[in-house]
C-alpha positions in Angstrom: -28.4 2.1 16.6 -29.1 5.2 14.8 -30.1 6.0 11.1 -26.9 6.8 10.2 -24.8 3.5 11.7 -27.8 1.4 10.4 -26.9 3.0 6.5 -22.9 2.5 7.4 -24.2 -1.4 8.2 -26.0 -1.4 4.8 -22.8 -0.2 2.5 -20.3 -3.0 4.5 -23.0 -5.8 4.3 -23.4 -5.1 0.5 -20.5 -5.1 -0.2 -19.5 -8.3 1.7 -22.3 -10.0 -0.1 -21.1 -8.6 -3.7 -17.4 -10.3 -2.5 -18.1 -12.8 0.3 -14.5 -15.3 0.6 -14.2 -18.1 2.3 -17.2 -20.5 3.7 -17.1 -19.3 7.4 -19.1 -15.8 8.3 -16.9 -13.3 8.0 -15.8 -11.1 11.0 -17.2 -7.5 11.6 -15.7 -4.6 9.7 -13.3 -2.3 11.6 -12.5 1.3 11.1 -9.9 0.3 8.7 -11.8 -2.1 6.8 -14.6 0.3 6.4 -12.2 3.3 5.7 -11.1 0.9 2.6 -14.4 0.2 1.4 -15.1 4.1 1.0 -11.4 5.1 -0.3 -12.3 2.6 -3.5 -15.6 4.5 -3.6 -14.3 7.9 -4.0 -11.6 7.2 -5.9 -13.9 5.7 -8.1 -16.1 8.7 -8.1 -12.8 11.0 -9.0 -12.5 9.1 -12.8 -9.0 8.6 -12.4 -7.5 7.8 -15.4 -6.4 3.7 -15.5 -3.8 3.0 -13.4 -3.4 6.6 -11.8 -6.0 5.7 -9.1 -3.6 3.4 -7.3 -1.2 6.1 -6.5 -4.8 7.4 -4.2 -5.7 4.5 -2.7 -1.8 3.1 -2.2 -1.3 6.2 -0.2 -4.5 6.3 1.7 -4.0 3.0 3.1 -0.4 3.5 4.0 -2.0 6.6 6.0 -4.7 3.9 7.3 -1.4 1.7 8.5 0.9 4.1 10.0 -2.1 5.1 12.3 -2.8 2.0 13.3 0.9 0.9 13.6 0.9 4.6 16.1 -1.0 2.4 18.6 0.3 -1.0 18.3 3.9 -0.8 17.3 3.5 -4.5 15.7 4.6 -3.8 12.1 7.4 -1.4 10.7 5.7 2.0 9.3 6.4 3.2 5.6 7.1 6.9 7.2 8.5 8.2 10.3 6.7 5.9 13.6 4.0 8.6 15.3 5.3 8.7 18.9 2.8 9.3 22.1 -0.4 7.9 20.0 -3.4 8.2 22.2 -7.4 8.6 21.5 -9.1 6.5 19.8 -8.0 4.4 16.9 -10.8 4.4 14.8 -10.7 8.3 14.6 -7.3 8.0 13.8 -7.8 5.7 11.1 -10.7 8.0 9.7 -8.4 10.8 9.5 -5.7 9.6 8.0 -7.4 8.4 4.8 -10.0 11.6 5.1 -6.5 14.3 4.4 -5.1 11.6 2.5 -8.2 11.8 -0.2 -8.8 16.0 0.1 -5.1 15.9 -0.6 -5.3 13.7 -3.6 -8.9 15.1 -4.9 -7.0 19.2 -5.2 -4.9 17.6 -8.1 -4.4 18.0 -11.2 -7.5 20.4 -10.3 -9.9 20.6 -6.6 -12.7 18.5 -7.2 -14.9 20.4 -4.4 -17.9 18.3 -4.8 -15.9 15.0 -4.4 -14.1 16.2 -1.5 -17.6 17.4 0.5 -18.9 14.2 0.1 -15.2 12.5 1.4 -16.1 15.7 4.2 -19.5 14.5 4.8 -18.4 10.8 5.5 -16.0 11.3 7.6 -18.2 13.5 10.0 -20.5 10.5 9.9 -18.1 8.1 10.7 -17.5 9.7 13.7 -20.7 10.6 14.3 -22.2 6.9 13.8 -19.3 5.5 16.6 -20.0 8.1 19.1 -16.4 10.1 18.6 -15.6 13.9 18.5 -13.7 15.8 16.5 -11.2 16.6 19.4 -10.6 13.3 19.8 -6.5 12.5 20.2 -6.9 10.2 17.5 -7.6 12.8 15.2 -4.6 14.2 15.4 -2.5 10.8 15.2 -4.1 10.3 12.1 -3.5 13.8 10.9 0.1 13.6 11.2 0.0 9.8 9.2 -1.7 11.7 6.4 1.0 14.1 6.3 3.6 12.4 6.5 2.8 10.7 2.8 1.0 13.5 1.4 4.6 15.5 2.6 6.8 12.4 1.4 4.6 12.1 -2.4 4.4 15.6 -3.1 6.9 15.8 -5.3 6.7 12.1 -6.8 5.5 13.4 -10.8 2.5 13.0 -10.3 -0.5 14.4 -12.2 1.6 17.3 -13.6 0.6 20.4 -14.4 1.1 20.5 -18.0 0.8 17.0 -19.3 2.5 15.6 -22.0 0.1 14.7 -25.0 1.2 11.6 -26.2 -0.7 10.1 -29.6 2.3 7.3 -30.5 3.1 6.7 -34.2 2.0 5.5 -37.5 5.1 3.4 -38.4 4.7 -1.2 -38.2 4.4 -2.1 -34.8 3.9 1.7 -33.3 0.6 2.4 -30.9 -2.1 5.3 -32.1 -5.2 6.2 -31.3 -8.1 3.5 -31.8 -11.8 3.6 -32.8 -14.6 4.7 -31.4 -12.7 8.0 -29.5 -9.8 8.1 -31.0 -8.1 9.4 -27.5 -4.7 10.2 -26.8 -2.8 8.0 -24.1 -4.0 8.7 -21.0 -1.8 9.6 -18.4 1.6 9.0 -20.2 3.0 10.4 -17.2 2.4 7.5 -14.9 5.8 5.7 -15.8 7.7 8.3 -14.5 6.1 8.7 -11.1 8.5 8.1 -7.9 7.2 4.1 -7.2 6.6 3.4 -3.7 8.7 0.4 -2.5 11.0 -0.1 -6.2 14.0 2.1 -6.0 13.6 2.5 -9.8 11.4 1.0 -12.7 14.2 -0.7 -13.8 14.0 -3.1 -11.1 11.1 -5.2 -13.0 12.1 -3.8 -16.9 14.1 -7.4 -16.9 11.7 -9.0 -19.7 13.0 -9.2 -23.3 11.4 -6.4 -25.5 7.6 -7.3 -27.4 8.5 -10.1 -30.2 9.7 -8.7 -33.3 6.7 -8.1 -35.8 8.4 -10.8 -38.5 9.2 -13.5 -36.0 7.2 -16.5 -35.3 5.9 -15.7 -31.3 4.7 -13.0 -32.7 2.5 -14.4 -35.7 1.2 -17.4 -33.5 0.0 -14.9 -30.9 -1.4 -12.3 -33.6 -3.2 -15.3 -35.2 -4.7 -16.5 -31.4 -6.1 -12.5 -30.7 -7.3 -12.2 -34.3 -9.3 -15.7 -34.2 -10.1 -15.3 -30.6 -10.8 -11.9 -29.9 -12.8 -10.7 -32.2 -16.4 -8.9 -31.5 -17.9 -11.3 -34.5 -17.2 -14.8 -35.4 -14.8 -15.7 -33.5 -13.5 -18.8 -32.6 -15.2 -18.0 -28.4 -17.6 -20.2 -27.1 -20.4 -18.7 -25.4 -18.9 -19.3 -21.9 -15.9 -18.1 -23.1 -17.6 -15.1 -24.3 -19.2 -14.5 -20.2 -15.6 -15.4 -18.8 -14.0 -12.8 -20.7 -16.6 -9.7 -20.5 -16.5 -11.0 -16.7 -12.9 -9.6 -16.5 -13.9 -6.1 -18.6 -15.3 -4.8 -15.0 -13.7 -2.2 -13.0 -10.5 -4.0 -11.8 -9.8 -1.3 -8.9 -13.6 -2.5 -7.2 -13.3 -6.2 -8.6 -9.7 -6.5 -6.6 -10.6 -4.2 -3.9 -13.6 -6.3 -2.9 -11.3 -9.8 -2.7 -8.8 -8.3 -0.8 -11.4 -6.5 1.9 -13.0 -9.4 2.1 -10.4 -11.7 2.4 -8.9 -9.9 5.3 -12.7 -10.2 7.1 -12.6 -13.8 6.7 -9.2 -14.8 7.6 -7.7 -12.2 9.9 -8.6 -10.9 12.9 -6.7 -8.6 13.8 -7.3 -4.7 12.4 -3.3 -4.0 12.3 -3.3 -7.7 10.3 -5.9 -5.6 8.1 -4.0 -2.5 7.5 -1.1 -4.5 6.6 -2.7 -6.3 4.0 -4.4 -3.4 2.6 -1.3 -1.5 2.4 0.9 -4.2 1.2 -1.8 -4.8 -1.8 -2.7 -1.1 -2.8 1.6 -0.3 -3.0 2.3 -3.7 -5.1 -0.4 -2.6 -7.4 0.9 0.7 -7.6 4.3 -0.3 -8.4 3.6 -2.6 -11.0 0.9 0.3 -12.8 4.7 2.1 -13.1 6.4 0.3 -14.2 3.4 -1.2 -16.6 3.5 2.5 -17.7 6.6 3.0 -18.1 6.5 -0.3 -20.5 3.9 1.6 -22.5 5.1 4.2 -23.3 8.7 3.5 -23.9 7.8 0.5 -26.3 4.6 2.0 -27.9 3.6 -1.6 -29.2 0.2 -1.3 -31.4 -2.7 -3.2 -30.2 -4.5 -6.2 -31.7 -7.1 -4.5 -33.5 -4.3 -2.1 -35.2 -2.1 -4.6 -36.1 -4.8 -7.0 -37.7 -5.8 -3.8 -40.0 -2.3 -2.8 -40.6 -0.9 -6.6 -40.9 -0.2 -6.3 -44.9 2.6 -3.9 -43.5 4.2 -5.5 -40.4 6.8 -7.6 -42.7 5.6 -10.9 -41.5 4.0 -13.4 -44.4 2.4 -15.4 -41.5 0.0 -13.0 -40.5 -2.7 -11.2 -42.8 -5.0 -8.0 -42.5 -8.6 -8.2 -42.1 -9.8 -4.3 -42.4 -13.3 -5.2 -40.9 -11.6 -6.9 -37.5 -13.0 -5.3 -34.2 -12.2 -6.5 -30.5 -15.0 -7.6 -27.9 -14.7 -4.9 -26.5 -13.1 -1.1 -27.5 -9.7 -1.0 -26.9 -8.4 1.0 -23.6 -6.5 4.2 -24.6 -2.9 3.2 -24.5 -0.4 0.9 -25.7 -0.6 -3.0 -25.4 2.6 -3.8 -24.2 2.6 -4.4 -21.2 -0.8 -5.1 -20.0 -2.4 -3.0 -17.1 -5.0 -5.3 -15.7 -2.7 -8.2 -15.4 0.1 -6.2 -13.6 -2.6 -4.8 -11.2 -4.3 -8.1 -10.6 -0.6 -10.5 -10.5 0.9 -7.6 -7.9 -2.5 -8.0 -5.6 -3.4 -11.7 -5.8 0.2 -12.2 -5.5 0.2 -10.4 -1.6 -3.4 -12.7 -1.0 -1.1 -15.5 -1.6 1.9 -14.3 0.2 0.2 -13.3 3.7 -2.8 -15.7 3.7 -1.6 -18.9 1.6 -2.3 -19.5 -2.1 -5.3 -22.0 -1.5 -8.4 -21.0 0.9 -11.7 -22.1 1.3 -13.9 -22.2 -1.9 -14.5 -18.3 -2.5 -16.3 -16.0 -5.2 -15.2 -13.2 -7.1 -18.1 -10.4 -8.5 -17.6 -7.8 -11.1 -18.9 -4.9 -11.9 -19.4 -5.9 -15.7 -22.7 -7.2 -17.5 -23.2 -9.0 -20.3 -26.5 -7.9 -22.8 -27.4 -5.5 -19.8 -27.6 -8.2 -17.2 -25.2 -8.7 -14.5 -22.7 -11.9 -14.8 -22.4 -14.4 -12.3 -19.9 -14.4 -9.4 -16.5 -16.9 -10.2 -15.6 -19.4 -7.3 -12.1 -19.6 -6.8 -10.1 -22.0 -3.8 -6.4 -20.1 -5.0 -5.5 -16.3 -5.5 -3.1 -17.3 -7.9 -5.8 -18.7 -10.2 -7.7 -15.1 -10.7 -4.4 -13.5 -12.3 -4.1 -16.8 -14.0 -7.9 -15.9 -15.5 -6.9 -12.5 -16.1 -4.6 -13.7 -18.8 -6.6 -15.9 -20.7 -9.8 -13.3 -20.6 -7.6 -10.1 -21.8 -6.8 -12.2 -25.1 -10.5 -13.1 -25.7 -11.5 -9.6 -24.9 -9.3 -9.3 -28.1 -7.7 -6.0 -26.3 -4.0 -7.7 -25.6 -1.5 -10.2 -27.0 -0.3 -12.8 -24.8 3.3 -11.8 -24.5 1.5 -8.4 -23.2 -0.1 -10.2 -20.8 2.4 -13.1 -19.8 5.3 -10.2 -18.9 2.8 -8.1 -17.1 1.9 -11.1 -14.7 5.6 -11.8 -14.1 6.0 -8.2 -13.2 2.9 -7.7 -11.0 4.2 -10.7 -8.7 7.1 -9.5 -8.8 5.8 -6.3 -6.9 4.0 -8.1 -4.8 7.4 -9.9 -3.7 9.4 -6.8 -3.4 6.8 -4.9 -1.4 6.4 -7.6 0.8 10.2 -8.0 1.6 10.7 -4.6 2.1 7.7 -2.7 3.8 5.5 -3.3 6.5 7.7 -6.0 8.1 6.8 -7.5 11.9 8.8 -5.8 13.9 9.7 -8.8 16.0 
């Protein structure tokens, strides 16, 4: 085994042990497995704005499907089949998500270092499993790539000239909170084309954030102000852990469960790609319409609303100008909340293609607590992460639970209309 295969071996195995699922030994990692692991990684590397990374990695791995899907005709394809697929698969696979990234990594500006290093990997792929460049496969995965990059290029997307969007200053209204005092990122993102929704409206069937002066909305101001807060609150140490556990990069924390679910309970590398793609697209959809949310309601965030309470109309909640949240608040609106949309749509496809309860399994983050990293969570249900997620983004005192109850709903949601509608057995 050369140098090269033996550092591809070190990268999988670490990351199975940072996400291991399930109490059997996982299978081997497969092109497309391994192609997921290093599409989180770069996208990672890009900085993309929270949630705009999904739109990447949920096109990536529908290129990573379609290829496989040219070979074994088992499960429908999101774009046009790819007749006459011959070579070798893994190439193909490789491909698809290499043009998929190099597409993604020219906008809003080429990041050239970024996309040498996506270069450099994918000449070592195929370098480390004995395959050429000329290889058929190449150019079955070459025409997967283009047929999303073709099909997304005019979805909205990181536009050219951005809107600047810094909410209001009136009760209830979103602005700019401490330490940077930044804009909302990627306002944008709620207009994008989705993926499998025909339109955002298809999940916008919540009611509207509470109104500031009725009682839902004092009871869950007054749990975020005693709960959240960064001092003296009313957290218990473990509570404390649980919560900063869930302030990790969500994009690495979900990507890990779902690659490592699919090594421990399916087999088959189509089964894979399916899974992969159905996740990557739910999430996608839901950051949408999670955007769109945003920025059409503009609801302020705990921290604003504690300061601002003397004004909100509402004699059941009062200010406290010194109130800070666990953590600094995310730059954009609260309502409705990000993380729980992305982790409701994913955990909500774990559940629908492998079965809510599994073998005792741990979930890592990224996160640390005083510098030092936190301890992997054992789970036995999917459904029991996005049920954490909740709970920890009101102790992180960065949401209010309506935020993060309505985001849930519409995350699974996703997850149900992406499975019903893409990817589908062909049989």
């Amino acid at each position: 085994m050369s140098t090269l295969r033996n550092a591809y071996t070190r990268l999988f195995c670490s990351l199975m042990v940072a996400g291991t699922l399930g109490t059997a030994t996982p299978a081997s990692a497969d092109a497309v497995t391994d192609w997921s692991a290093l599409i989180i990684q770069f996208t990672n590397m890009a900085g993309r704005p929270a949630p705009t990374f999904m739109l990447d990695t949920a096109m990536a791995h529908i290129a990573i499907h379609d290829a496989v899907q040219a070979y074994q005709h088992r499960y429908k394809t999101y774009n046009a089949p790819i007749p006459g697929a011959s070579g070798s698969m893994a190439a193909a696979v490789a491909k698809a998500a290499h043009d998929v990234l190099v597409s993604r990594f020219q906008v809003p500006v080429p990041n050239p270092g970024l996309i040498a290093q996506v270069d450099s990997a994918y000449e070592n792929f195929l370098k480390a499993n004995g395959l050429l460049p000329t290889d058929p496969g190449v150019l079955v995965g070459e025409k997967a790539a283009m047929n999303i990059i073709v099909r997304r290029s005019t979805d909205g997307s990181f536009p050219a000239n951005p809107e600047v969007f810094t909410g209001g200053t009136g009760p209830g209204e979103w602005r700019p909170t401490p330490p940077g005092f930044a804009p909302m990122a990627a306002p944008w993102m709620g207009t994008v084309t989705p993926f499998v929704l025909k339109d955002t409206d298809e999940l916008l069937n919540e009611p509207d954030p509470p109104n500031l002066t009725s009682g839902l909305y004092a009871r869950d101001f007054r749990e975020a102000k005693l709960m959240g807060r960064r001092t003296g609150s009313g957290r218990t140490p473990t509570q404390t852990t649980f919560a900063l556990f869930f302030s990790g990069n969500f994009l690495t924390i979900l990507g890990n469960a779902v690659r490592t679910a699919a090594l421990t309970h399916l087999t088959d590398i189509g089964d894979r790609a399916r899974l992969f793609a159905l996740a990557h697209v739910a999430g996608a959809d839901s950051g949408i319409v999670v955007w769109d949310n945003k920025r059409t309601y503009n609801f302020w965030r705990p921290s604003t609303a504690i300061l601002n309470a003397a004004g909100d109309g509402n004699p059941r909640t009062e200010p406290d100008p010194a109130w800070l949240p666990l953590i600094n608040d995310p730059p954009y609106p609260d309502y409705t909340s990000g993380a729980n949309g992305l982790t409701g749509a994913m955990t909500r496809v774990l559940e629908k293609v492998l079965g809510d309860e599994v073998p005792s399994f741990n979930l890592t983050t990224t996160a640390t607590e005083g510098g030092l990293p936190i301890a992997p969570r054992a789970y036995t249900r999917f459904s029991a992460i996005a049920d954490d997620v909740v709970e920890a983004r009101i102790l992180l005192g960065i949401h209010f639970r309506f935020a993060d109850a309505v985001a849930w709903r519409q995350g699974k949601q996703s997850a149900d209309r992406a499975f019903a509608h893409a990817f589908q057995p062909l049989d």
